[in-house]
N, C-alpha and C positions, 0 to 999 in steps of 0.2 A: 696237315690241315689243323688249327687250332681255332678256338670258338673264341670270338669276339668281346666284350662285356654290353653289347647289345643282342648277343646269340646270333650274331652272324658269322657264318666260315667266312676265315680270312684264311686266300690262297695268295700264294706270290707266283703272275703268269710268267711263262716262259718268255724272256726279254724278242720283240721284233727285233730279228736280224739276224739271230743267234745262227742259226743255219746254213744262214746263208755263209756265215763270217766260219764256221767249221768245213764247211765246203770249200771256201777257200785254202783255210790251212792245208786242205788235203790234196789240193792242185799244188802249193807252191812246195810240200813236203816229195809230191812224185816228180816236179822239176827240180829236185833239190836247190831249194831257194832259201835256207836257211833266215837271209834278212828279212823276206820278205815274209816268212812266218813268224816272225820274232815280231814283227809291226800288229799282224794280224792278234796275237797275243793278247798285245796292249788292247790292240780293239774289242777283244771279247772280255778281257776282266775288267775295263771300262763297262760293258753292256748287262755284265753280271753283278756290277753295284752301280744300281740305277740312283747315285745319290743325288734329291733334288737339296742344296738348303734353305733356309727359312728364315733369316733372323729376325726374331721380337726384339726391338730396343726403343726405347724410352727415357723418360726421367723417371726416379723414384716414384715409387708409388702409385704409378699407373696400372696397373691392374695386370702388368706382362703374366706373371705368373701364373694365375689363376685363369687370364686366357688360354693359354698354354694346357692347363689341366679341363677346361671347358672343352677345347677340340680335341684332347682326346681320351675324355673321360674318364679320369686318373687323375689322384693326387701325385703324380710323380714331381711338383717344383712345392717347394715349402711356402704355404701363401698363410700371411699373420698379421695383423694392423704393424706389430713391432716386428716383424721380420722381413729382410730384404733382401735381395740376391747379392752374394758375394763369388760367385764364380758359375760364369758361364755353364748349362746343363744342357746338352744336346737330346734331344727326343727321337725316337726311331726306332721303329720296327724290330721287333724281335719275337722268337715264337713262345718266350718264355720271357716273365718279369727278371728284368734283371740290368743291376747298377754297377757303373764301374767309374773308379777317379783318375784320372789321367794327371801324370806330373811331368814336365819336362827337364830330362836329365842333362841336355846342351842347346842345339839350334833351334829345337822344338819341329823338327822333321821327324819321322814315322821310328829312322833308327835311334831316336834320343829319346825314348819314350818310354814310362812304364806305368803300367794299369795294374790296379787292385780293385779288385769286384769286393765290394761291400753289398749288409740287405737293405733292399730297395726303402725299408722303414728307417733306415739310421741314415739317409741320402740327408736331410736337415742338417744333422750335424756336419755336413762337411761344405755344404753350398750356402746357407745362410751365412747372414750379418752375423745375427746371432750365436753361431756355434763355431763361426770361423774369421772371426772380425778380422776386415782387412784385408783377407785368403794369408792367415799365419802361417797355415799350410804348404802354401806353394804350388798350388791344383793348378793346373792349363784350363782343366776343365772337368766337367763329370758326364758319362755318357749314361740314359737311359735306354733298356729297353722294352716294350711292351706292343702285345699282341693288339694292335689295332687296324681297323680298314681303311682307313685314313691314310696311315703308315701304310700298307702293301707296298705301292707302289715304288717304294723311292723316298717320298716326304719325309725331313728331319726337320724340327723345330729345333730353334734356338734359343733359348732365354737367355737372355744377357744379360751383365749388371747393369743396374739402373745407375746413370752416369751423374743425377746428384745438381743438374741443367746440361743440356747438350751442348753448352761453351768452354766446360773443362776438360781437365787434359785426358781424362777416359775417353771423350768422345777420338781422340786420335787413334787410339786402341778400335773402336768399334770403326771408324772408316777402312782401319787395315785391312779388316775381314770383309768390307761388303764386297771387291774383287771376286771374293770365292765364295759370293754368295747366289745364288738361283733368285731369289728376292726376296725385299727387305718390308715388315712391317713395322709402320712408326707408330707406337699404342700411346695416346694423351686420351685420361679422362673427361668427363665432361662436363666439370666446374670450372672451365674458362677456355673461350678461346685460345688459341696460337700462342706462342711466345717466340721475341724475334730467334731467338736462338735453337727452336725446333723449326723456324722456315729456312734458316741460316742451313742448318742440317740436308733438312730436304733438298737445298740447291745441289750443296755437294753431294747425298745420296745417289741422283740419281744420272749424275756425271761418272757415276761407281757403280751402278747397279742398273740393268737396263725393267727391273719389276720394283716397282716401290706401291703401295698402299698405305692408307693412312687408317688406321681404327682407331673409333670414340669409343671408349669402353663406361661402364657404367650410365647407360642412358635410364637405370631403374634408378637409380639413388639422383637425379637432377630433371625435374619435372622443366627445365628451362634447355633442354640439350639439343632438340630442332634448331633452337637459335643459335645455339652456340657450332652447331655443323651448318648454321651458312654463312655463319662468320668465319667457322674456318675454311668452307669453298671458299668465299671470298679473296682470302688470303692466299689460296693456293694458285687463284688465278690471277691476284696481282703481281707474284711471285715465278708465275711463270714456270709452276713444277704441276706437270700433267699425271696427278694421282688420284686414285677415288680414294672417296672417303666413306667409311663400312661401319655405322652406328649399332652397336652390338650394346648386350648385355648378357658378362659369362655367369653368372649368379641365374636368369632366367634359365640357360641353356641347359644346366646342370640340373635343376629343377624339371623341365620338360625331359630331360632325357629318363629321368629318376620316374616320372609321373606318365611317360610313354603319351605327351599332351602335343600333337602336331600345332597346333595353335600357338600355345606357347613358345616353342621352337622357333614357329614363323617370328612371333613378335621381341624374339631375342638378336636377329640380324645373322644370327652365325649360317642360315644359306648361304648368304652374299658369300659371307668371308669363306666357306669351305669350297663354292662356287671360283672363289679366285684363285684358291688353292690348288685345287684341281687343276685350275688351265694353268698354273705355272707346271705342274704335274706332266701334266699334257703339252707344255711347250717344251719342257726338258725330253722327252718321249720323242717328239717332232726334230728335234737337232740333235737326236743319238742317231735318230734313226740315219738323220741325214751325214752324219758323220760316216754312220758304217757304210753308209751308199758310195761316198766318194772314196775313205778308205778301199774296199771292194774294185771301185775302178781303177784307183792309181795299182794295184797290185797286180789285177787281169791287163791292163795296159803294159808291165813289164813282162807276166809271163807269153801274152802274147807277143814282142816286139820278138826274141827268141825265133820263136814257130813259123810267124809268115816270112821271114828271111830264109828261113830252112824251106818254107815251101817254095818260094819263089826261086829259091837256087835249085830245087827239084825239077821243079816243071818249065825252068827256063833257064837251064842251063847256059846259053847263049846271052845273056845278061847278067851273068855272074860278076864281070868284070866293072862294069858300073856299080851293082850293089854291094859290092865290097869298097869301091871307094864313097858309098854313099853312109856306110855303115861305119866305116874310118871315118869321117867327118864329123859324124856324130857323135862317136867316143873322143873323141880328143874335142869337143864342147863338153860335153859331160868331165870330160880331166882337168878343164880351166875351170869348171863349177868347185874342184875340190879342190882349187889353188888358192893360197893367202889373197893374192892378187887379185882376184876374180873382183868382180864390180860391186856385189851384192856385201862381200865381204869388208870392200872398200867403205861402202854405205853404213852396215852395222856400226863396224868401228868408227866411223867419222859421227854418224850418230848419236852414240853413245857419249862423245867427248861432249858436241855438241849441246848435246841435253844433257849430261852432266854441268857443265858451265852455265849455262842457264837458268838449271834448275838451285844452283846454290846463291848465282849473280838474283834470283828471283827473292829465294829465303832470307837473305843476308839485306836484302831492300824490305822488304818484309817487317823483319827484326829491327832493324835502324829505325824504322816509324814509330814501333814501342818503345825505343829509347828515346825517343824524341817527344814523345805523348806523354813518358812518364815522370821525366827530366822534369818537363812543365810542371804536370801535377802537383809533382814535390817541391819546385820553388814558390808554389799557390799558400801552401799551406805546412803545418806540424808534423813530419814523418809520424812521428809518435800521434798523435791524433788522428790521423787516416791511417795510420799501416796496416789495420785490418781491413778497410775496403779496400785501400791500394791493392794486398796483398790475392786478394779475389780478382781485380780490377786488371791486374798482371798475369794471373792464372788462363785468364779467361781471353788474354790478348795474345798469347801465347798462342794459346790452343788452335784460336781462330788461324793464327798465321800459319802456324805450322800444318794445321786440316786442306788450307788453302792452297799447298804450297804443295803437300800431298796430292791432292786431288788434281793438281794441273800436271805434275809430273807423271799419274799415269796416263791421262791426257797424251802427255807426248811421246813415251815410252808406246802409247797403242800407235801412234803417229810414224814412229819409226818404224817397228814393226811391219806397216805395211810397205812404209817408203821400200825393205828391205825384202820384201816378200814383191812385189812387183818388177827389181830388178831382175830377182833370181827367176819369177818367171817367163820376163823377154827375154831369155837365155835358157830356162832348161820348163819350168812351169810346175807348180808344184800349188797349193795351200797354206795359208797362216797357220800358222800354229795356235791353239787356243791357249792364251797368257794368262794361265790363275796363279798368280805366285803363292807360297805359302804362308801362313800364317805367322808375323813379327811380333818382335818383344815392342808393348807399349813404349813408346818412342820418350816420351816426357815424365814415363813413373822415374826414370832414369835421374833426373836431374831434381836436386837437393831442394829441400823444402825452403822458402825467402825468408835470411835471418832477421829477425829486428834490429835495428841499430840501436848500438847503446845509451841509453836514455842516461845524460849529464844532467838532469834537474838538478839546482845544488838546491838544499835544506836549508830551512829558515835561517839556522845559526849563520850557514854558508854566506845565504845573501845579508845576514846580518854583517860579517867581516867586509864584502866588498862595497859596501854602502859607507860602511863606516872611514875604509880606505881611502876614498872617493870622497868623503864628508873632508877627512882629516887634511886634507889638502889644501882646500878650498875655505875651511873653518880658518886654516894657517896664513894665508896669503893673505885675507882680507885683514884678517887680526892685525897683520904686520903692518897692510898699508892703516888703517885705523887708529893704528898707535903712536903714529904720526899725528893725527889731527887731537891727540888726548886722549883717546879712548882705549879702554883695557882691551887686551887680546880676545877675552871671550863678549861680545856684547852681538846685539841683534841682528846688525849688518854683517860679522862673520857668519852665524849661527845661521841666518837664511842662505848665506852664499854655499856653507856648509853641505846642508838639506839640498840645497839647487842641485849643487854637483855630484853628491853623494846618489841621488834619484837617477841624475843621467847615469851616472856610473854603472849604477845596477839595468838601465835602461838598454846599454849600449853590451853589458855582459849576458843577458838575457839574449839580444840580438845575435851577438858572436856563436851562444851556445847555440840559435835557430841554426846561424849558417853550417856551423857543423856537423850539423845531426841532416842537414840537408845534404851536405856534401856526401857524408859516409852514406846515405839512404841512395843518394847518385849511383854512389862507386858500387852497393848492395846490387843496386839493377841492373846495372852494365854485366856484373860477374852473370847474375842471375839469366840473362838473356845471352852471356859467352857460354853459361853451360847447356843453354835448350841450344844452342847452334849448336854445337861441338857434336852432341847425341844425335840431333834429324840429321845432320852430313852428313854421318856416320851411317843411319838408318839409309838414307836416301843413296849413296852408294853403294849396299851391300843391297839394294834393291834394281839398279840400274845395272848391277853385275850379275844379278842374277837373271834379268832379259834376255842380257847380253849374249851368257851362256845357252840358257832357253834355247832363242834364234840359231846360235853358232852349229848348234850340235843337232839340233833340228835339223836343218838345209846342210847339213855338211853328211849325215844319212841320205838325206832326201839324192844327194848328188852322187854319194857313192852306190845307191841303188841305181842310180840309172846307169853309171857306168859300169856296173857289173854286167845286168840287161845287154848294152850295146857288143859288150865283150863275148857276152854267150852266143849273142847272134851273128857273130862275126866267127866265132866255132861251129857255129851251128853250118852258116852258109857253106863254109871249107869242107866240113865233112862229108854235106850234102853234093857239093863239087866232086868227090870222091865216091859215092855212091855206087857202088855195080849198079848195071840195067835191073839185074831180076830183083835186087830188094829195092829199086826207087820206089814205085808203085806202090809197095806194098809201105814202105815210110811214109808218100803222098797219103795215103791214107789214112795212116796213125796220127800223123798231123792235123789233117781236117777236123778228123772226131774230137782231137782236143782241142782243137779252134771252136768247133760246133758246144763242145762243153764250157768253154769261155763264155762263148756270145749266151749258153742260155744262162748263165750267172750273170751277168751284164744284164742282161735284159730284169731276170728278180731284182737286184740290184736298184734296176730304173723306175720296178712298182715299189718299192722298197722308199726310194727318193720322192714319188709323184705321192702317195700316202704321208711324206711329211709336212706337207703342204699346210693351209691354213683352211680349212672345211670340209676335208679329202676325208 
């Protein structure tokens, strides 16, 4: 038990389920079930890191950080008018302060990973702008932790870097994550409504995230912020993204908590938002539990199939011969589940092709529109004169296409997924697997910053020679025919013809030099948009492979459990056939009791499921 910074113990309860999920290990460990304890495993170190996450993201300067240190009362994120988040800080529970950096040493999976615990007061220098411009570092991330009640249960906050507008290429970084997020909060202060690019955001959030909320932060510092929160309801319902919107102020919160002033507290908004908090809290709580429910039953469903075959071959011996061929039947279903061949297997991989091709026939249409948008732009006008808005103008075209392109491909990766989860279970029945893929390398830091084309301006002198070249020609012709009618080679009418041609001259190498600098700015964009293709392909099938695998090895357990099950009971039956008289009875027996110990785990199990309900 450790004391809070408002003096309240904070305990971590014993997780719902736990007991039930050790009870089980302990049936499938007396039927020596070995796979089926190995599942059960997964399900209690699952139950034992109740991790809900949280992400704060934003644009700059939105107040994420100092929210972040408002809810849980602690400067653990570096908040400074000049300081800004340069790498991701995770917030969460711990019974002692304490900071640690994370860097990744290959794929950025758990075994590519290595952590250095730093003190909690030197956290600035490694997660700011300011002490780590850029992340020179190489941080994945910085983990905090602190003893707070908020935290107990599970809650991790996230602070993100502030993405600079949510139309750059950061923001494809920050979609990677909301898959593996519990829910996402989007913090804009409250000196201006919406900007298309954080509703732009929001579409795709919540295509990615089934909890999204929106916080106005600093409703102290803008005596205009009521209006500015029904402008942004406004926006959120022409947009068609069903979020609330939670008008807070962290600067009151931190004052009320410091001044112990409930009033206060009320008129800073942070109820609402610790209110929402809590039932994402509560919803992840509600779908453990219901996980361990159904885990529990798929496992007492195999070690019963075993026992009532063994009983029914005890106590009706004269039916033996049927349920042996009924039990044959079912194993060899369960041995085409763990066939290449099998339907479901057929489905994955066809799948995969399927939305593979798609999803790049998608990107590659996508991409071709900003070559075509950008083509134009540049025949409008001066490379060298726009290349710095182009060059934002491109960034931001990018993003969008490649955010878009993302967000539909897990779209149809969750599509497959079920397509393949539905086959396997009109043939054997089983569960979806829950698809959090893990955490990717920014897709777009990848790809080369857009060169300037080199700027041919020629120098006075320059255009002084091709004016003159241009003069000389035309100063000579006219001379010649002139000196025909009597007139000297240099006289007025050479001398204007001179000037005439001399003007075009420089007029028409002026031009040449636009078309060129247009051209190369061309050929700049096309590389520019071959190299964002080349990386999301890239990205996008080492994410479609990892599904892939996901499903494969999922249902391909899931099929080899049951044909184990069927194989046991088809041992079990035979033995049972074999049985002397004087120990049936005394078997029939032993059997029941462990049927009768099934059914009352089954049954905890089903108040187990009916409590995860939604008012239960």
């Amino acid at each position: 038990m450790t004391a809070s910074r408002e003096g309240n113990p904070v305990t971590r309860a014993r997780p719902a389920g736990l007991d039930l999920v050790d009870r089980a290990i302990g049936l499938t460990e007396a039927g020596d079930r070995k796979d089926l304890a190995q599942r059960l495993v997964h399900t209690r170190r699952r139950l034992l890191d109740p991790t809900v996450r949280v992400l704060v993201v934003g644009e700059f300067k939105q107040g994420k950080s100092l929210l972040v240190n408002a809810l849980v009362d602690a400067p653990v994120c570096p908040v400074d008018d000049d300081i800004s988040t340069a790498v991701p800080t995770e917030v969460r529970y711990s019974e002692s302060p304490a900071a640690t950096l994370v860097r990744s040493t290959g794929d950025g999976d758990d075994d590519h990973l290595t952590r250095v615990e730093v003190p909690l007061h030197e956290l600035a220098a490694h997660v700011s702008e300011a002490g780590n411009p850029t992340n020179r570092q190489g941080l994945l991330r910085a983990e905090v932790g602190i003893p707070r009640q908020i935290l107990a249960d599970g809650l991790v906050l996230v602070d993100t870097t502030g993405v600079g507008g949510l139309s750059s290429v950061h923001t494809t970084s920050t979609l990677a994550t909301l898959p593996t997020a519990d829910a996402v909060l989007l913090i804009s202060d409250a000196s201006q409504e919406y900007s298309e690019p954080e509703i732009n955001f929001l579409r795709q959030a919540v295509k990615l995230c089934p909890n999204v909320a929106c916080v106005l932060t600093k409703i102290d510092l803008y005596p205009q912020w009521r209006r500015i929160a029904e402008l942004d309801r406004v926006h959120l319902s022409g947009a068609t993204v069903a979020a609330d919107l939670l008008p807070v102020s962290s600067m009151l919160r931190l004052h009320a908590i410091k001044a112990n002033d409930k009033q206060l507290h009320a008129e800073s908004g942070f109820p609402a938002l610790v209110a929402y908090l809590l039932g994402a809290v509560a919803n992840a709580d509600r779908l453990s539990r219901r996980s361990v429910a159904h885990d529990i039953f798929t496992v007492t469903d195999h070690l019963a199939v075993s026992l009532r075959a063994e009983l029914q071959a005890l106590q009706s011996p004269e039916d033996n011969v049927a349920l042996m061929a009924e039990l044959k039947a079912a194993q060899a279903r369960a041995e085409s589940l763990r066939q290449r061949s099998s339907r479901w297997q057929q489905t994955l991989s066809d799948g995969i092709a399927d939305l593979y091709a798609d999803i790049e026939h998608d990107l590659r249409d996508r991409l071709r529109q900003v070559i075509r948008n950008g083509e134009a732009a540049l025949e409008q006008a001066d490379p060298n004169a726009i290349w710095e808005q182009f060059t934002e103008w491109l960034t931001q075209q990018l993003a969008a296409a490649t955010s878009d392109n993302f967000v539909w491909a897990n779209q149809r990766a969750q599509w497959v997924a079920h397509q393949v989860a539905e086959h396997f279970a009109e043939d054997g029945g089983e569960l979806l697997p829950e698809l959090r893929l893990g955490n990717v390398a920014t897709t777009l830091d990848a790809v080369p910053e857009l060169v300037a084309p080199k700027s041919d301006d020629s120098k006075l002198f320059g255009k002084l020679l091709t004016g003159m070249r241009g003069s000389y020609g035309g100063m000579l012709m006219f001379g010649m025919l002139t000196t025909l009618a009597g007139m000297s080679l240099l006289n007025p009418i050479s001398l204007a013809a001179g000037l005439l041609l001399g003007g075009r001259t420089l007029r028409e190498d002026k031009q040449n030099r636009l078309k060129r600098r247009q051209a190369e700015a061309q050929m700049l964009l096309r590389k520019q948009v071959d190299d964002a293709s080349f990386h999301v392909s890239k990205e996008l099938r080492d994410r479609l492979r990892e599904v892939q695998r996901l499903l494969r090895d999922h249902f391909t357990d899931v099929a080899s459990e049951l044909h184990r099950s069927l194989s046991e009971s088809i041992q079990a039956a035979e033995k049972a056939a074999n049985t002397e008289a004087s120990a049936r009875q005394q078997r029939i027996q032993r059997a029941k009791a462990d049927l009768v110990e099934i059914d009352t785990l089954r049954q905890a199990a089903r108040a187990l499921l009916a409590s995860s309900e939604p008012g239960s």
